[in-house]
C-alpha positions as CSV (number, residue, x, y, z in Angstrom):
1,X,63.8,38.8,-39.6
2,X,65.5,41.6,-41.9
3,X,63.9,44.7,-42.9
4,X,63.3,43.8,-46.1
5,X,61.7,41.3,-44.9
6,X,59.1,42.9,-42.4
7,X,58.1,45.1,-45.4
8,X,57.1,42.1,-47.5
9,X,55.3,40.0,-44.3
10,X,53.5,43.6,-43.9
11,X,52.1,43.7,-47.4
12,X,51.6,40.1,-47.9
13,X,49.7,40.3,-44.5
14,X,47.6,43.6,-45.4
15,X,46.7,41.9,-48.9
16,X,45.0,38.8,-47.2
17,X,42.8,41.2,-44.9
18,X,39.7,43.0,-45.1
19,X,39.3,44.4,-48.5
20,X,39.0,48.1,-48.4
21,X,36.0,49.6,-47.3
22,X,34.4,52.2,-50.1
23,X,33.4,55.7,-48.2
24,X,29.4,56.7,-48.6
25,X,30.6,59.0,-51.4
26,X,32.6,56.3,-53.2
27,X,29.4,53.7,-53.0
28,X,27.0,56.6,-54.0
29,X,29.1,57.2,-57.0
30,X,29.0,53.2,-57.6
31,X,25.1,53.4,-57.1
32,X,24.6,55.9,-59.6
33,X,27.0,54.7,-62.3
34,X,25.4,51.4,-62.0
35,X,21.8,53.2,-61.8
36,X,22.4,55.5,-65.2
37,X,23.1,51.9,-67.0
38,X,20.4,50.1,-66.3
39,X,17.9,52.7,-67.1
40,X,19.6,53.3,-70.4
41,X,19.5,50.3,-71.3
42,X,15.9,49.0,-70.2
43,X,13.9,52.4,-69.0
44,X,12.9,53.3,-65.6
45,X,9.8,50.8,-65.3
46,X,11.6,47.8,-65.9
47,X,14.5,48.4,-63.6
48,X,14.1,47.6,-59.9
49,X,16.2,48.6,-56.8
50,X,17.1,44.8,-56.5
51,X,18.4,44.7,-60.3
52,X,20.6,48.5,-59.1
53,X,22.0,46.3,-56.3
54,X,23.2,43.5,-57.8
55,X,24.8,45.3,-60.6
56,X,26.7,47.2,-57.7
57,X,27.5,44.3,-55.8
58,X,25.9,44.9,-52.9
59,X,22.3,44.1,-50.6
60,X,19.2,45.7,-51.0
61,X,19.3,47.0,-47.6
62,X,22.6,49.1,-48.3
63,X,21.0,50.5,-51.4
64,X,18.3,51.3,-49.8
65,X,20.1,53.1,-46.6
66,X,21.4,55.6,-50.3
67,X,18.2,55.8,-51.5
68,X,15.2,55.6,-51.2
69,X,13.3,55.0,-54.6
70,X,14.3,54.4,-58.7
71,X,12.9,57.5,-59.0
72,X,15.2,59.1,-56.4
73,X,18.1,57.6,-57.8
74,X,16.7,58.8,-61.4
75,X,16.7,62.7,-60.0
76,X,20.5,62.2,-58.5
77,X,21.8,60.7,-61.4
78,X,20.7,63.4,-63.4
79,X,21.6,66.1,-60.9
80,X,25.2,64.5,-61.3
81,X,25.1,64.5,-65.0
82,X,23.8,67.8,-65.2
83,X,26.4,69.8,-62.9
84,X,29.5,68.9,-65.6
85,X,27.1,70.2,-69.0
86,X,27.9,73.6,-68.7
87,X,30.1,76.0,-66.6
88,X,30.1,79.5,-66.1
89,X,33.0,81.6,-66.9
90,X,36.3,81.3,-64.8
91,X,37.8,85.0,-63.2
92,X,40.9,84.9,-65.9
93,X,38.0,84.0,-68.8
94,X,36.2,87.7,-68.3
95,X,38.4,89.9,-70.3
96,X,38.4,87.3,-73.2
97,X,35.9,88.5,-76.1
98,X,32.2,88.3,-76.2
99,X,32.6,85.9,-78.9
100,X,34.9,84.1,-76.8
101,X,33.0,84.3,-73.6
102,X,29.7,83.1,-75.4
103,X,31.7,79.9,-77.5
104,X,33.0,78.6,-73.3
105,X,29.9,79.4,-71.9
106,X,27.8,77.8,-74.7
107,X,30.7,74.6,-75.1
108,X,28.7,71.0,-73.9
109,X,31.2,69.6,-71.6
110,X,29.5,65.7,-70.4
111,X,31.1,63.5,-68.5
112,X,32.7,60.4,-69.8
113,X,29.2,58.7,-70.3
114,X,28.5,58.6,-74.1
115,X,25.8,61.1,-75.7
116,X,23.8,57.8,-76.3
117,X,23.7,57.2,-72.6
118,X,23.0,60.9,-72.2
119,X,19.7,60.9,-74.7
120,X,19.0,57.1,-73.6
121,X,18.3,58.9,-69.8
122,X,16.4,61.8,-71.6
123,X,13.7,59.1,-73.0
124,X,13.8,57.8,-69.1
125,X,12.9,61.1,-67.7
126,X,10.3,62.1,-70.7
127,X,8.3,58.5,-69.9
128,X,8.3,58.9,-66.6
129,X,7.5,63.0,-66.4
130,X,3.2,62.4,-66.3
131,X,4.0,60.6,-62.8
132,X,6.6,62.3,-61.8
133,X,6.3,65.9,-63.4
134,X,9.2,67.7,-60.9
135,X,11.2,65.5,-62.2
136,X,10.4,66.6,-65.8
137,X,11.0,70.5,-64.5
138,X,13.8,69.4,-63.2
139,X,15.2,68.4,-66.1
140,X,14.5,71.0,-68.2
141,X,15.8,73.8,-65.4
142,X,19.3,71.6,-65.4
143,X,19.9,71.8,-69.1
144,X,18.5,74.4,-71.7
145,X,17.5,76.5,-68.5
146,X,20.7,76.2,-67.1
147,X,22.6,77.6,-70.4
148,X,19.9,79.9,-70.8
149,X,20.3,81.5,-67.5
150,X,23.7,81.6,-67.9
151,X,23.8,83.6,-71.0
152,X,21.2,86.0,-70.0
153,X,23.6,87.5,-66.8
154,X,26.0,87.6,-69.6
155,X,24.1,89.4,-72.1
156,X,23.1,91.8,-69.8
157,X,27.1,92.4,-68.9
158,X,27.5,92.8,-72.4
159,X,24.8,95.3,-72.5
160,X,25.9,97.5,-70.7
161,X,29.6,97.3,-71.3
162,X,27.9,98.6,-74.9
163,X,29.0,95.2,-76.5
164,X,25.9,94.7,-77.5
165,X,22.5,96.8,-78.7
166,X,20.1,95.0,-76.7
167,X,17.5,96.6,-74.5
168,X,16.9,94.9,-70.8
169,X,13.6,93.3,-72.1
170,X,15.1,91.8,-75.0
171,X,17.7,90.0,-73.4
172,X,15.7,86.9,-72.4
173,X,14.1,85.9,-75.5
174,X,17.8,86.9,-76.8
175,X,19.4,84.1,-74.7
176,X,16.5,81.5,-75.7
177,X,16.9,82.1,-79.0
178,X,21.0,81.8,-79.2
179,X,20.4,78.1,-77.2
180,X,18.2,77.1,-79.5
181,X,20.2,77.9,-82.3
182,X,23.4,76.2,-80.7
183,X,21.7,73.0,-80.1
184,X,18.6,72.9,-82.4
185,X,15.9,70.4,-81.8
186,X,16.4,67.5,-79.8
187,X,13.1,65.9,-80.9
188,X,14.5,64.6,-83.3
189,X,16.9,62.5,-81.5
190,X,14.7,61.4,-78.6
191,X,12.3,59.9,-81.5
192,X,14.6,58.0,-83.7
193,X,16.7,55.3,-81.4
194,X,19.1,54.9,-84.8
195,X,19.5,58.2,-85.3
196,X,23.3,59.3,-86.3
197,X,24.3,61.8,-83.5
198,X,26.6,65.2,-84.8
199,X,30.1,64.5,-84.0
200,X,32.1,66.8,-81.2
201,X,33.6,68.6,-84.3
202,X,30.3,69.1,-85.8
203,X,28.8,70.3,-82.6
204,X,31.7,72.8,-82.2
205,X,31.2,74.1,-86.1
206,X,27.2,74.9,-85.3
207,X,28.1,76.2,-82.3
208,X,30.0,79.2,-84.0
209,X,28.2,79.5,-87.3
210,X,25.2,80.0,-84.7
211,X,27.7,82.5,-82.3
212,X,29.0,84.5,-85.1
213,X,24.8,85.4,-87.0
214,X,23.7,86.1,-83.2
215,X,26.1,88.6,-82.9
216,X,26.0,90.0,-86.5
217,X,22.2,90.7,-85.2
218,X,23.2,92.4,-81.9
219,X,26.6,93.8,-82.0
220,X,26.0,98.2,-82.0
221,X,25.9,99.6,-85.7
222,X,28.1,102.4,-86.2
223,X,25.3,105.7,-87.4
């Protein structure tokens, strides 16, 4: 047999094998895609762990060995959304300025999962926060509390790099009131299901309006 002709037996042989295995991380991330779906599109109570597997493709026992519960699978998926929302600011990003530094900081960066998948999982969690209230502080710590703990260590930097004329105990209510002024009220949203959602553009336009009055506010008058 020729060379050429090994390689091809080779592949033709490896093709008609085993399929490839998927690593824990690789079914996790399977489980949780599949998870984030169903509950966006029918709500925690009427999804079970059976309905997770089968949209994954695989037994209840292997889903099970993941997780343990819908609402464990709930609090991941959430986790995983939240860690891409918002970043904190990169070594090179530090001299850039304040205005700058607040517009990266304060920039909504989700995953490729659409903003209605993202709000559909905020009704999930809201419904289900009476029974399972860590869940609800959970939420709330990885999104507005996230930002706003973010902003606050850099308020305080800008403080006393005399960017700013904040005092110490000003700076948290400071850094609420920016985020809510970024992002506005989310009621809204949540309440209407055919509610029109602000395009990435328009997000990025309140975004500064809202970036650009803060610091009008704060910035050190000249006496």
């Amino acid at each position: 047999m020729t060379e050429g002709a090994d390689r091809k037996f080779d592949a033709t042989t490896r093709k008609r094998g085993r399929p490839k295995q998927m690593c824990q991380a690789e079914r996790e991330a399977l489980v949780l895609d599949c998870a984030i779906e169903l509950f966006s599109e029918r709500g925690l109570e009427n999804v079970t762990m059976a309905d997770i597997a089968r949209r994954a493709g695989m037994s209840k026992r292997t889903l099970y060995d993941l997780y343990r519960s819908r609402e464990e699978l709930l609090g991941a998926g959430l986790s995983r959304m939240s860690r891409t929302l918002f970043r904190p600011l990169r070594p090179d990003e530090r001299e850039a300025s304040l205005e700058e530094r607040l517009r990266i900081l304060l920039t909504l960066n989700p995953d490729k999962k659409s903003p209605a998948v993202v709000i559909e999982m905020l009704r999930t969690v809201i419904a289900a926060a009476r029974s399972f209230p860590e869940m609800g502080r959970r939420l709330s710590n990885m999104g507005p509390g996230q930002v706003a703990s973010l902003l606050r260590e850099e308020l305080e930097h800008a403080a006393r790099a005399g960017e700013i004329d904040l005092a110490s105990e000003e700076i948290s209510a400071a850094a609420d009131l920016l985020v809510d002024m970024v992002f506005g009220d989310t009621i809204p949203c949540l309440l209407d299901p055919n509610r029109i959602l602000r395009s990435p553009e328009e997000k990025a336009a309140r975004r500064d309006r809202a970036i650009a009055i803060f610091l009008n506010g704060v910035r050190p008058r000249d006496k």
